[in-house]
N, C-alpha and C positions, 0 to 999 in steps of 0.2 A: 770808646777806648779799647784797644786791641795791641797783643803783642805778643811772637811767635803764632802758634794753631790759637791762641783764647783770647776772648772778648766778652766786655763787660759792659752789660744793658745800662746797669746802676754804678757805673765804678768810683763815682762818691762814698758808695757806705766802704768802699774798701778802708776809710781811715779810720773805721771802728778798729779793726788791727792794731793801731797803735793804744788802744786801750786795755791789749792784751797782760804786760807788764804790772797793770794796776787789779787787772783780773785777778791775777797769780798771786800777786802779796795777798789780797783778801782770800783766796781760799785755803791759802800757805797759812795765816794766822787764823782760819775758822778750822779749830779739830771739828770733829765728829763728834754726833751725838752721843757723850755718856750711857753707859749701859744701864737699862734698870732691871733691880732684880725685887722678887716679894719678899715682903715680909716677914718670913718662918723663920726666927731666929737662930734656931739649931743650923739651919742649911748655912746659915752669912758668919755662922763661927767655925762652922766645917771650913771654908774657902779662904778664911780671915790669914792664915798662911801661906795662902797659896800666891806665888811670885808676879801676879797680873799687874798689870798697868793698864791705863788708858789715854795716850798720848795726847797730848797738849797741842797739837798744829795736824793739819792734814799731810796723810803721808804721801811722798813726792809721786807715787805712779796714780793717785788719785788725781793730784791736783794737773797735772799730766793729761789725763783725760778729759778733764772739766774745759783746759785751756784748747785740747782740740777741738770739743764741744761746741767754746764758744766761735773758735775761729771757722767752721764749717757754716757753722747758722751765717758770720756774716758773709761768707765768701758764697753763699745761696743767696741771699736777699740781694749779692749785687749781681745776679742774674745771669753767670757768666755763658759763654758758648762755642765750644768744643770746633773749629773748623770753621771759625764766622767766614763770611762773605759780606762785600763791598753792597750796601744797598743803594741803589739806585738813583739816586737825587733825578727826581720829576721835578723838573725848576719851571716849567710852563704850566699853562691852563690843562693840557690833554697829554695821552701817552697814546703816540701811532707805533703800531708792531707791524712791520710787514714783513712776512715770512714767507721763504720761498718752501715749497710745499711740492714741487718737482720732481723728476726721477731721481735726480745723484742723491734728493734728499732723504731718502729711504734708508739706509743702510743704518744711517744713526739719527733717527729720526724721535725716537723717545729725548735723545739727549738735546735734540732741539727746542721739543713742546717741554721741556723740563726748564730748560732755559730761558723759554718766552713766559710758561706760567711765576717761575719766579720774577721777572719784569711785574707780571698781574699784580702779583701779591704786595710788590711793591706799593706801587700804585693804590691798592685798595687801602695801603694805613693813609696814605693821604687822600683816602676818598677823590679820588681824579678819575677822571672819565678814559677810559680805554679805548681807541680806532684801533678794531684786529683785519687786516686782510690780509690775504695770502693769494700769490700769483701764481696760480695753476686749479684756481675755484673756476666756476662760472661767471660769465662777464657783468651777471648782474646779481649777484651776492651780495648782501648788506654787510657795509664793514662797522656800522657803532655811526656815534660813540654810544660804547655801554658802560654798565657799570662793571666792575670787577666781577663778579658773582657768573653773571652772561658773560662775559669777555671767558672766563675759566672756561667753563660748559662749551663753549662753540668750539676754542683749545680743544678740549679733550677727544669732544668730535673731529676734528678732522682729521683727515687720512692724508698720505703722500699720494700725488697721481704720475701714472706715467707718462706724462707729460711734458714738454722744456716751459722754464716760467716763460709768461706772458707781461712780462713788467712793464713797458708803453701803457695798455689798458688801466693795471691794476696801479701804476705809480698818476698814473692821469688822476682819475678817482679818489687817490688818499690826497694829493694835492690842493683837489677840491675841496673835499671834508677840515684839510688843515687851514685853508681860506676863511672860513668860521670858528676857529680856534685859533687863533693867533699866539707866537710865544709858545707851543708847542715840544715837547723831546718827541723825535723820531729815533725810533729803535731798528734796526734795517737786518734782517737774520738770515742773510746772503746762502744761497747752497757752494758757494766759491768758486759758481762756472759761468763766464761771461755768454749773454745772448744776445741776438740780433735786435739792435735798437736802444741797448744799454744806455749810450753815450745821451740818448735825447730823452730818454726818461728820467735818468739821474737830475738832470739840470734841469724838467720841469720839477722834481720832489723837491731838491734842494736846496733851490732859490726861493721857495716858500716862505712865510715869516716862523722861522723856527727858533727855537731858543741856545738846540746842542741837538747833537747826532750822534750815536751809539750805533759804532758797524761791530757785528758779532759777523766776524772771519773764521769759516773751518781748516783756513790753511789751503794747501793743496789736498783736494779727495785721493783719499786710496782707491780709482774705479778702475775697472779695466772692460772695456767695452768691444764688441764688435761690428763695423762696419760694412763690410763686402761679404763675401763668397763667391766659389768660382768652380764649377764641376768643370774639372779639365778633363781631358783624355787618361791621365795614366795618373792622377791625383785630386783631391781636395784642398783647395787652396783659400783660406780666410784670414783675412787682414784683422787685428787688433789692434785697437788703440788704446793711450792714457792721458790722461790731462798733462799741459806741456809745463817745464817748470822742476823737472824732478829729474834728482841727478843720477838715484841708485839705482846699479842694476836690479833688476825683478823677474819674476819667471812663475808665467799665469798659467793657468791647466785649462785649455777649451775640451770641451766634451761634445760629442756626436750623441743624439737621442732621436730615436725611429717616434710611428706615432704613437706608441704605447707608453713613450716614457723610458725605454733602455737603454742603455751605452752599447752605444756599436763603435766607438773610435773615439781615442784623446791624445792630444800633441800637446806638446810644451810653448809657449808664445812668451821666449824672454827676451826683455825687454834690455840692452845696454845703457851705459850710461849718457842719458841726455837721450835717448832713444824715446820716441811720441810714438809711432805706428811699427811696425812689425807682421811682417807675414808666416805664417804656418802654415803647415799643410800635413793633410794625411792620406796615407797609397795604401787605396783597398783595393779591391774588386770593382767594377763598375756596378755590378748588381748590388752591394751591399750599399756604395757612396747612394744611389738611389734610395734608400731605406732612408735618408738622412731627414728627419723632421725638423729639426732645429737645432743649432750651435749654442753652447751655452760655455759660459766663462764660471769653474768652478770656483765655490765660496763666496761669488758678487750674487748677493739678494737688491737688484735692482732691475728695473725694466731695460738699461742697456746695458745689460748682460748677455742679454736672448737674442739670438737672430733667428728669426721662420724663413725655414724654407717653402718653395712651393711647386708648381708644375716645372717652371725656367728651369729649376736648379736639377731635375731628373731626366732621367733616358728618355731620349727623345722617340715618336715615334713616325717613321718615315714611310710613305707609299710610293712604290713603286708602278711608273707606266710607260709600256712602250708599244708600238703598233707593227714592229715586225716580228715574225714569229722566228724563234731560235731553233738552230740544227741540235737532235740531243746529240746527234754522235759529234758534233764540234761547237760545245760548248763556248770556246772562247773566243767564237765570232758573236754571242749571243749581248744583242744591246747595254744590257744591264747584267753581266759578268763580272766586270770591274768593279762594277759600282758596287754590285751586292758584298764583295769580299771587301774593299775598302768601307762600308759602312757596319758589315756584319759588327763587330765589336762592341761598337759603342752605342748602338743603335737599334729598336724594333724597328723589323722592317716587314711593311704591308706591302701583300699583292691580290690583287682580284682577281676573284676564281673567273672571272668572265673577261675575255680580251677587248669586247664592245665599249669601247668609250663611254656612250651613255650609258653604261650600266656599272663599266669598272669604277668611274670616279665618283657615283654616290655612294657605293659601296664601302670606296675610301674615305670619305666624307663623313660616314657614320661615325666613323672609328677614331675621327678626329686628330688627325697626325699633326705633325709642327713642321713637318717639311713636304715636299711632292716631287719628287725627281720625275722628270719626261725625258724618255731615248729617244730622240729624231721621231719625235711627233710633228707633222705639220698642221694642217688646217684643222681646227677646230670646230664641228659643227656647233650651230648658236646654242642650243641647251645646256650643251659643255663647255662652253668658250664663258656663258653668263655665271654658271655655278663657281666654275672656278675662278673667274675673276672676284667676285661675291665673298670667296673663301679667303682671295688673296686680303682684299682689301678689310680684314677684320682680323689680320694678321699673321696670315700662312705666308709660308717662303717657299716658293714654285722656282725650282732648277730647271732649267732645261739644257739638252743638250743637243748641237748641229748633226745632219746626215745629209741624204740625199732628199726626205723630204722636209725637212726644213728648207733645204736650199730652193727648194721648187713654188713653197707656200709664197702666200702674199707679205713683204716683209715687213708692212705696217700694222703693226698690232700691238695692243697695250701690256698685253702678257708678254710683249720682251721689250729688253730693258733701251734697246736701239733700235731706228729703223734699218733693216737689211737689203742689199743690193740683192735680186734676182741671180741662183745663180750662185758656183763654188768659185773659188778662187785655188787654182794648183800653182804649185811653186814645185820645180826641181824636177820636172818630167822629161820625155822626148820632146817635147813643144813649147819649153818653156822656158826663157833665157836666167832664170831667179833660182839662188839655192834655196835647198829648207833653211829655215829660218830656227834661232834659238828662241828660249825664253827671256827676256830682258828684267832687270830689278821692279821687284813689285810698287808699285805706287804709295805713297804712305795713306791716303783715305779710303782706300779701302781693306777689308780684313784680314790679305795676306802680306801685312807691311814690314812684320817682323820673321817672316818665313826666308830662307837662302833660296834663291834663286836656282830653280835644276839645272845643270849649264849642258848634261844630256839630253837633256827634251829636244826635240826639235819637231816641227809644226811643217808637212807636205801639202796639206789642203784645210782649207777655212772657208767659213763663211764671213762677208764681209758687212761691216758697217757703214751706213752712207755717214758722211762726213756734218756734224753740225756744232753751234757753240758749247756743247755739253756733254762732247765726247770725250773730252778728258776727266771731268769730275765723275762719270759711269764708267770709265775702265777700270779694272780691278788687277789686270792681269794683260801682259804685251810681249810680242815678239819685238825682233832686236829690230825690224825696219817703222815701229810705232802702228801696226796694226792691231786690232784688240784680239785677247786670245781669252778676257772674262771679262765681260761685264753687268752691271748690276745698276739697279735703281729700284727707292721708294714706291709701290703701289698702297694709299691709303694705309693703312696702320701694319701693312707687310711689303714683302718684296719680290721683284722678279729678278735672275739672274741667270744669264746664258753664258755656256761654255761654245766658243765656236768652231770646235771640232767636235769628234764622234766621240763616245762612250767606250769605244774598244779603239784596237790597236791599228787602224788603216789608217788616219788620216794623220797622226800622231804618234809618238811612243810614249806619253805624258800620261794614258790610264795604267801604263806597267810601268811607273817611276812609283818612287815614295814620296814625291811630293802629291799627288792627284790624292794619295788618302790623306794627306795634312791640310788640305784644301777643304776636300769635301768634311771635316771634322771642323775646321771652321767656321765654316756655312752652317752645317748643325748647331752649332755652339751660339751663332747670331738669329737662329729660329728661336719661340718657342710654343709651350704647348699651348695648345688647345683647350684644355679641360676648363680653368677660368674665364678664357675668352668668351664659351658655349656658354656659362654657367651667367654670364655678364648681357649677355644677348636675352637670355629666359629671362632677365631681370631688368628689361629697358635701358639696358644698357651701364648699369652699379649694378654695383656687387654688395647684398646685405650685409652686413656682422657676422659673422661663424665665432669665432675664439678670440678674446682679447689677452692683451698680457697686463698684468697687474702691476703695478709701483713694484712690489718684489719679486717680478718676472716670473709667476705662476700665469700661467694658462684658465683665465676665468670666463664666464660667459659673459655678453653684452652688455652694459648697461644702460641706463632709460637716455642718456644724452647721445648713444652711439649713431649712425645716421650711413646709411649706404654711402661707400665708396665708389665715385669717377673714375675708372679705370687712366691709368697715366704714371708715368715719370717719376714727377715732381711734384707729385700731391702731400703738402705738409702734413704733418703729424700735429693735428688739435683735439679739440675736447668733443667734438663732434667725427676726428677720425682719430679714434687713438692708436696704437697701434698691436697689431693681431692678425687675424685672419681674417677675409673678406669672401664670403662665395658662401658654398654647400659643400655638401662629403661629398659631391660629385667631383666637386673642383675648385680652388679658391686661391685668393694672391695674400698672397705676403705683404705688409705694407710695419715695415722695421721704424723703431724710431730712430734710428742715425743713420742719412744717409753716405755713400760712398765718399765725397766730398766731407764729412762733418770733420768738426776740429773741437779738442776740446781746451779751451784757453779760459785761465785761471782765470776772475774776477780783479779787479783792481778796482783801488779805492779812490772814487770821484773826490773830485776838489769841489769845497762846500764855504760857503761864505760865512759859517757859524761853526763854532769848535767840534771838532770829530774825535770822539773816545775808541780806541779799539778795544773790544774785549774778546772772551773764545767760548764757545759753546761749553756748558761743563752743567753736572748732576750737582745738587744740592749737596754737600755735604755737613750742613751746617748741624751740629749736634746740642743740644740746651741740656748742660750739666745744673741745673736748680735741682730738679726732681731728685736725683743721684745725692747730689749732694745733704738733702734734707734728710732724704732714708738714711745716709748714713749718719747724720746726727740725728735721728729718734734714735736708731739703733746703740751708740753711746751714751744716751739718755738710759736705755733699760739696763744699760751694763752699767754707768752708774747709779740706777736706781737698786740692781743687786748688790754692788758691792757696798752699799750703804745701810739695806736689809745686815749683809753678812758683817760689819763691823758692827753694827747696836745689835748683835746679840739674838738676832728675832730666831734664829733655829733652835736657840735651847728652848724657848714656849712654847714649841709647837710641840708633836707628837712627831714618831720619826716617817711614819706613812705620811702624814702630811705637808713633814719637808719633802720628803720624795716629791710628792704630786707639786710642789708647789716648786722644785726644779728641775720637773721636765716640763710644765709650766712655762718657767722661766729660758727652757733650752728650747722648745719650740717657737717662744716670741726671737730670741736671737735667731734661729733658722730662719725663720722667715724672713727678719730684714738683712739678715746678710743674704739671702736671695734677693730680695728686693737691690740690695746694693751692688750686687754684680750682674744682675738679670739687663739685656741691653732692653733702651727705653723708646729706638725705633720698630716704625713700623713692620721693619721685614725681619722680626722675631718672636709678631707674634704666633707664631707657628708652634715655637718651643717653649710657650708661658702655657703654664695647667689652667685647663677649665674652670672658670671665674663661677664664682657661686653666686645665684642670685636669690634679693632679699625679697619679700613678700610687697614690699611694695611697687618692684620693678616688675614681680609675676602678675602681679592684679593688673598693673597698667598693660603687660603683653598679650594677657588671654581679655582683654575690655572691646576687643576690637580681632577682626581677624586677618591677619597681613600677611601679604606670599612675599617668600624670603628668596636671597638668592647668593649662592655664594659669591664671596667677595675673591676674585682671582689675584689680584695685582696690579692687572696691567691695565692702566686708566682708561683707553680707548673702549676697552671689553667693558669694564665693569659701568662706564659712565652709558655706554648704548642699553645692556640688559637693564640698569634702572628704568631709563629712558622709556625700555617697552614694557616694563611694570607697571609702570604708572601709566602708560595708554593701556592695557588692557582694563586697569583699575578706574578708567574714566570709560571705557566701553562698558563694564560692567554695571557701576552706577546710573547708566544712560541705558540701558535693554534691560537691567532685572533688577529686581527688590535687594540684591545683595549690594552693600557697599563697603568695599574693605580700604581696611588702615593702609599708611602711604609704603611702599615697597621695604622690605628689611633685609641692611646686608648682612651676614652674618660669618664668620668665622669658624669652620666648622670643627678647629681644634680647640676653641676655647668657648665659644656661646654654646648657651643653652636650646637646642636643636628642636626640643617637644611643645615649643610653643606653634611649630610654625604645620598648618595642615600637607604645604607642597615648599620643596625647596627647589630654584631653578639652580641648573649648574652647566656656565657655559662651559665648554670646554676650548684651553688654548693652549698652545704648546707652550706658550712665552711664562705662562703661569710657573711657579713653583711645584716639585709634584707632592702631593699631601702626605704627610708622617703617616707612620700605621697606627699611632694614637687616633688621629682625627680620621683614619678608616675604619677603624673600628666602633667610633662614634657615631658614625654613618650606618654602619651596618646596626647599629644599635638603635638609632632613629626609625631603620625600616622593618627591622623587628617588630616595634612598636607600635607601629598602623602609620608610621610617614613614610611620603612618597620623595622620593626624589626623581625630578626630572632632568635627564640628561641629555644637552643639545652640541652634538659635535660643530657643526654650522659647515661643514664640508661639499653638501651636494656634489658642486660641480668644482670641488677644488683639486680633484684629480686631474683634471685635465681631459681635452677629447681622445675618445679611444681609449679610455684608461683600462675598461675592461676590472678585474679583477685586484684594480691597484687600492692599495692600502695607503690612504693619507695619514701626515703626521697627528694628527686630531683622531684618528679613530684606532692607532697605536696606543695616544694617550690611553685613550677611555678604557682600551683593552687593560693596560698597565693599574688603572683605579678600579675596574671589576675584577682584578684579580684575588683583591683581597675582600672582598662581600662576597655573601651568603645569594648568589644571584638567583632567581628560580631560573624554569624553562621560559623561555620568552616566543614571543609569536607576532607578527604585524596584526593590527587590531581587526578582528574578524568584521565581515555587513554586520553582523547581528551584535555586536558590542552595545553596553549601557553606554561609553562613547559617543557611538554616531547616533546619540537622542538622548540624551541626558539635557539639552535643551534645545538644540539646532538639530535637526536632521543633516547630517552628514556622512558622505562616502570618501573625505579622505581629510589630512590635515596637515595642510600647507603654511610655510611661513613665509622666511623671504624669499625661499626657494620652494621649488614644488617637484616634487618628483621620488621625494625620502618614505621611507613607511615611518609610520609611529606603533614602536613596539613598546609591547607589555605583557605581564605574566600569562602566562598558557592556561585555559581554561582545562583544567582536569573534569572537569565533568560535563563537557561538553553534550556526551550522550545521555547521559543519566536522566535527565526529563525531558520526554519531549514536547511535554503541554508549554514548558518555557522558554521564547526562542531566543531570550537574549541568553548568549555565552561567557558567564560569568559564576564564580563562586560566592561564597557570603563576604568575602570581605573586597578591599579596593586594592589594586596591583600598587607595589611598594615601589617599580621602579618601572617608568618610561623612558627609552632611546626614541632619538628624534636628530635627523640630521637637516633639515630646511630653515632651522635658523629664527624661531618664534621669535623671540626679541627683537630682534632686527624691522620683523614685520612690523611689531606693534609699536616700535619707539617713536614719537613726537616731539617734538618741542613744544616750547612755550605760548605758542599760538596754536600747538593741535595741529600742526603738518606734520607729514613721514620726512623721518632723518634717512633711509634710505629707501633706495629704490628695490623694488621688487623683480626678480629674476623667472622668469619672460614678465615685463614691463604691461601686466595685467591690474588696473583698479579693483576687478573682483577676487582678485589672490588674495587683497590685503583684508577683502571685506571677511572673506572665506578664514584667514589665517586668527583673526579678531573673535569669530566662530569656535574655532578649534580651541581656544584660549577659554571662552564662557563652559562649552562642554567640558571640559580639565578640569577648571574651578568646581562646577555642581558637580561631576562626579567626585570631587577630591570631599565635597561637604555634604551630601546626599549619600554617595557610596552606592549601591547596586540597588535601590528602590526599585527604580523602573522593570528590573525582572520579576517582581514577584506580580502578578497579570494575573492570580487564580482569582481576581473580581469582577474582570472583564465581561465574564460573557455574565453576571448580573446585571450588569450597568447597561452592558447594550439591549438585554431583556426588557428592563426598565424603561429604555427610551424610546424601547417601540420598534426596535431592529430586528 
């Protein structure tokens, strides 16, 4: 029963209410209890005048109270609840959840698992078997059925991956599983963006024997993505996109970041109305646009958000060669003249200190350029003629340009893009009956198709093309009578392309035009570098992992499914390539998760041969007023149990100190439950509830056993991993030493009782609340005490490459909560720590990451003895920092596998990390033993040493 925000579990008792009327007469006719007085005759004839009465019915503000008394008790008994929510009717045998778990799904990705857990919870009052899968796991992931309990737990573990779903696989699979469950509710929790294969998966899941279907629609996503980039000549040009479907205008802020992470340039990308893609751009410097590490779309925490740049996207670097030697006093006969001033801008440009061909072009070769320009080079001897084809064909663009020995070489050769007739062709001489010749409209397949035609230029001598079927698709560039004046073609993964005049101004006026630099700046622009292509070669040809991008578009390292990248095009974006950087800090590609082509179109809802509910992702709001309701009738109860004291009379027997006491007594039990009555009854206040006192029989059951605690943050994905790796370290422990501790305790460090616990872990996450200075203070009060608390940012590598001196939001926090504790000096733990031998021999302490120190209090007396060489005082350091992520290490499941993977994808990290965990524990319960060593040299006397 429900009506407006309330709902009643029990709303049958609500017809005690109408007993309320019959209440009221019986307390309306029951006065109060008569006053008694003693016996002393003298006192009852002193008073025998005095004008008292003692009324005959109860007086109306009593009975007033009693009747809301009783209407409170019934309106609790009928269980109401504050903001109910529609529960779920499982009409079949099972409940299949399939949750897309994708990139778009990141941004409100709690309010998804918040969504699907309440489906769980359903389900678990009727004891029903739960299928959880999610399309963007591994292909071979168990999806159930489980019970409710596990169906939660695997929830709370999963992460969003940057990923597109995979739903053909994952919808095949639950199909299957639905095939042994017949009658069935499918739950379907869409991220609201259609994929490639939709239509054929839909229609195997749905044609299943299902009972009902339950699609949870996020609407159209708020994303804003980017697809291209484009280093132009005198700009930054990148395309954004939105999911199609949305009519408002909007206006996204793209942001430039070097590879440190800084803003070097941001443009506006607004979106009109009905507007899907959009271009922007931003006019730097060509120097700085090369700075450009990645495009990011501010405020979207998702993987396409991010675009990498890489080698393609920077200043190109070009080598220059040519075999005639230049006049200096008349420079602009000099081959490569033109060329240098038309490419100088945009462009490095290499020359070899040595003019010898076999020496100039290994030299260039080193240096790895993206382009090669050649002035009337001819014949090529074979050593140079093999390297540089070699070069060509793994991706360099070799220019060349005609002279007199061009014209003379052999014209059959693979380094040009035609075969050549023996020999110039002049037009417009004493001998020649043919004018110069213009330039005519450029060709559209090739890359000067949207360039104007110079209608100045004009062409006196060329070199000519022999005639074949393929002369038209390799011309790029034509005078007006159809002879070629540029052509080009494919060699292997690069290209050659010949200009059939000279490089200066004799045979032509086209190198002093301003089209010959919009030429040559296009040809640059269809090179590119080197530095990956090299980097791909040392590595058989893939490119390893360097830098992944994370479901919320951070910059993370590798992880264990990642798998060298095939250099190419069209290489999808899967769970094997996600998408990141590929190569080394020598050089490395880009592989973006949305290609130039992507689109992003809304989901639409399949036709289904069994009834289709829509519902919308949303947070629990559902509030249980019982408890409320109850405090506030005890609390009525003591007001009328006072006002019942104060009408019989009881303050005149007493003494008057003991009324006192016995009504502040009475003012502290109302204080209390009217806190109790207004105090809210969810979870996210206990923050602001006073520390709970505990009784002697919850301390005897705390200190019975000794369990490592860990703060409770919030956020269910944190808190359910650091349990996770509690209990593996507490099953490592039990399994290597005589210690075996109680199961993990979460604790509340504003209101539990903190001194029971020897180590308290405390992840740290931003997404947490940040803690009151009551519960820092309680903290600092704990380590006064001889507790330690351990602090795990989990950051390592969450800066990003290059980060150099960058400050993540996690180590911000932590700064923000040692602000307020009594910190000492801190130090990374010396060789000679009770640490590294407290029971493992260790020299460092790694978790899921490896590379962080683990610091602890500074040993002040490090020098004071030197007979003792562990570096320790008498007592045990109150607080450890640690950024690699212990938890993470140690967390298992229910069969004793790792939940995640280790960062570099090493089995002895984790052994090592398990390690670091046991030494923690014995120092946290042992404390500095091991330094005191003044028996040593008895003991080895003894054994004969």
């Amino acid at each position: 029963m429900s009506f407006l925000p309330l709902s009643f579990a029990s709303p049958m008792i609500l017809w005690g209410l109408l007993a309320l009327p019959v209440i009221w007469w019986l307390l309306r006719m029951t006065p109060p209890r008569p006053q008694e007085e003693v016996f002393p005759p003298l006192r009852i004839l002193a008073r025998v005048l005095r004008p008292e009465e003692t009324p005959n019915k109860s007086p109306w503000w009593l009975t007033l109270l009693r009747l809301l008394l009783a209407a409170l008790v019934i309106l609790a008994l009928a269980d109401p609840v504050l903001n109910p929510r529609e529960r779920t009717s499982v009409q079949g045998r099972a409940l299949a959840i399939v949750l897309d778990n994708s990139w778009s799904s990141a941004p409100d990705w709690d309010r998804r698992v918040a969504t699907a857990a309440r489906l769980i919870e359903d389900a678990r009052a009727g004891d029903t078997p739960v299928i959880l899968a999610l399309t963007a796991e591994r292909p071979g992931q168990e999806i159930g059925p489980f019970d409710a309990a596990t169906a939660l737990d695997r929830l709370n573990a999963a992460e969003p991956q940057p990923l597109p779903p995979d739903r053909p696989a994952v919808f095949g699979r639950v199909a299957g599983a639905l095939d042994e469950t017949p009658g069935a509710t499918l739950a379907l929790l869409t991220d609201g963006l259609a994929a490639a294969g939709d239509e054929q998966a839909f229609d195997e899941l749905l044609w299943a024997d299902l009972a009902e279907v339950l699609w949870f629609d996020p609407g159209t996503p708020d994303l804003f993505t980017i697809v291209d980039s484009s280093n132009e000549p005198e700009r930054f040009v990148l395309r954004a996109l939105r999911p199609a479907g949305q009519d408002m205008p909007v206006r996204a802020t793209a942001v430039a970041l070097d590879m440190q992470g800084r803003r070097l340039a941001e443009t506006p990308a607004s979106f009109g109305p009905g507007d899907v893609s959009v271009l922007a751009e931003m006019r730097m410097p060509f120097e700085l646009r090369n700075d450009f590490a990645s495009i990011v779309i501010e405020g979207q925490n998702h993987a396409g958000a991010v675009h990498l740049l890489d080698e393609n996207a920077r200043r190109r670097r070009i080598g220059l060669l040519s075999q005639a030697e230049a006049d200096q006093a008349q420079p602009l006969l000099s081959p490569l003249y033109y060329i240098r001033r038309a490419l100088a801008p945009f462009a490095d440009l290499l020359e070899p200190s040595n003019p010898d061909l076999t020496k100039a072009l290994p030299e260039l070769l080193e240096q790895q350029p993206a382009m090669i320009v050649m002035a009337d080079v001819g014949t090529l001897v074979p050593s140079v003629h093999e390297q540089l084809e070699e070069w060509v064909r793994k991706g360099g663009t070799l220019v060349r340009f005609a002279g007199p020995r061009l014209a003379a070489a052999e014209g059959d050769d693979v380094l040009l893009p035609v075969r050549l007739r023996t020999g110039e062709r002049s037009l417009g001489g004493a001998l020649s009956w043919s004018e110069p010749q213009p330039v005519t409209e450029f060709p559209p397949n090739g890359p000067f198709s949207d360039l104007t035609p110079p209608r100045e230029v004009t062409v006196t001598r060329q070199v000519l093309a022999e005639p074949s079927v393929d002369i038209a698709d390799r011309t790029w560039a034509s005078l007006a009578d159809g002879t070629p004046l540029v052509t080009g073609a494919e060699l292997g993964e690069g290209r050659v392309v010949l200009f059939h005049v000279t490089p200066e101004a004799t045979w032509s006026n086209l190198p002093i035009s301003g089209s010959f630099v919009e030429m040559l700046r296009r040809l640059v622009q269809i090179s590119r570098n080197q530095g990956a292509a090299a980097a791909s070669r040392n590595n058989g040809g893939s490119l390893p992992p360097y830098r992944m991008i994370s479901a919320t578009g951070a910059l993370v390292p590798p992880g264990q499914d990642a798998e060298p990248l095939a250099p190419g095009r069209d290489v999808p974006v899967t769970r094997a390539n996600p998408p990141g950087l590929y190569g080394s800090e020598e050089g490395f590609v880009a592989h973006n998760l949305l290609k130039p082509d992507a689109a992003l179109e809304p989901i639409r809802v399949p036709e289904a041969p069994v009834p289709v509910t829509r519902a919308a992702y949303a947070f629990d709001t559902a509030r249980p007023l019982k408890g409320m309701l109850m405090a506030a009738a005890l609390g009525l109860l003591a007001l009328d149990t006072l006002a019942m004291l104060w009408l019989g009379g009881a303050g005149r027997r007493f003494r008057l100190s003991r009324a006192r006491g016995t009504g502040a007594a009475a003012a502290l039990v109302a204080a209390v439950l009217a806190a109790s009555l207004v105090a809210p009854s969810d979870g996210l206040a206990q923050s602001a509830q006073p520390p709970q006192e505990v009784s002697d029989a919850e301390a005897i059951d705390a200190i019975s056993k000794t369990r490592i605690a860990y703060v409770v943050t919030g956020v269910s994905s944190t808190d359910a991993i650091t349990r996770a790796g509690i209990e593996g370290l507490n099953r490592f422990l039990a399994d290597k030493t005589a210690f075996v501790p109680g199961d993990p305790a979460p604790v509340d460090i504003a209101t539990d009782e903190l001194s029971f616990y020897p180590l308290i872990y405390w992840p740290i996450d931003v997404n947490a609340p940040i803690p009151s200075e009551e519960a820092i203070t309680r903290i600092d009060a704990y380590m006064q005490q001889g507790g330690t608390v351990l602090f795990d940012t989990r950051d390592e590598f969450s800066a990003g490459f290059g980060s150099g001196d960058a400050v993540t939001p996690e180590t911000r926090r932590l700064r923000e909560i040692l602000s307020g504790l009594n910190v000492p000096a801190l130090e990374p733990v010396p060789e000679d720590h009770v640490l590294t031998k407290a029971f493992y021999i260790l020299n460092e302490f790694p978790g899921r990451y490896r590379g962080g120190e683990l610091w602890v209090e500074a040993s002040v007396n490090a020098q004071s003895r030197v007979d003792r060489p562990v570096r320790t005082g008498d007592g045990v350091t109150p607080i450890m920092i640690t950024s690699n992520d212990l938890a993470g290490a140690w967390a298992i499941d229910d069969n004793g596998q790792p939940l995640l993977p280790t960062v570099p994808s090493d089995p002895m990290q984790r052994v090592y990390a398990f390690r670091a965990g046991v030494n923690i524990m014995m120092y946290m319960l042992t404390g500095n033993y091991k330094s005191d060593q003044v028996h040593v040299p008895a003991l080895l006397e003894r054994l004969g040493q």
